[in-house]
Steps between C-alpha positions, in 0.01 A plus 500: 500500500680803345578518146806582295675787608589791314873594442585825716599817210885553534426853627296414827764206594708574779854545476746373761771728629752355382374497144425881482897533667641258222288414275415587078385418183751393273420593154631340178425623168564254192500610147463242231777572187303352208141679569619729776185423777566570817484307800463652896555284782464587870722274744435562919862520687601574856853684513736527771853650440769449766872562451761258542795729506735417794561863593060541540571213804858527653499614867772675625625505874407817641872561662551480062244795482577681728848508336408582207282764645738633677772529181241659278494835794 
């Protein structure tokens, strides 16, 4: 019968790709007004940017390109 495992340290777990690509520690840091202790908190995230402007997707015709091409010689 085994016993209770032992948590694995945060420094020998493995780390997934994508984590080490995209992910982070978000920290926050709150200061209290009236006796001015301060509180850190770390938050995990994953981030992926992509951009949604039209002009990063539109596909031309290449006969469009190739006058374009051809106007800018």
């Amino acid at each position: 019968m085994n016993g209770p495992t032992e948590p694995i340290p945060e420094e020998e777990r493995l780390i997934s790709f994508v984590d080490m690509l995209f992910g982070g520690k978000l920290a926050s840091v709150l200061v209290c007004q009236a006796c001015k202790h301060v509180s850190h908190t770390y938050e995990d995230f994953n981030d992926l940017s992509l951009s949604i402007k039209a002009e990063d997707y539109a596909r031309g015709r290449k006969r469009d390109k190739l006058k374009e091409f051809a106007k800018k010689i």
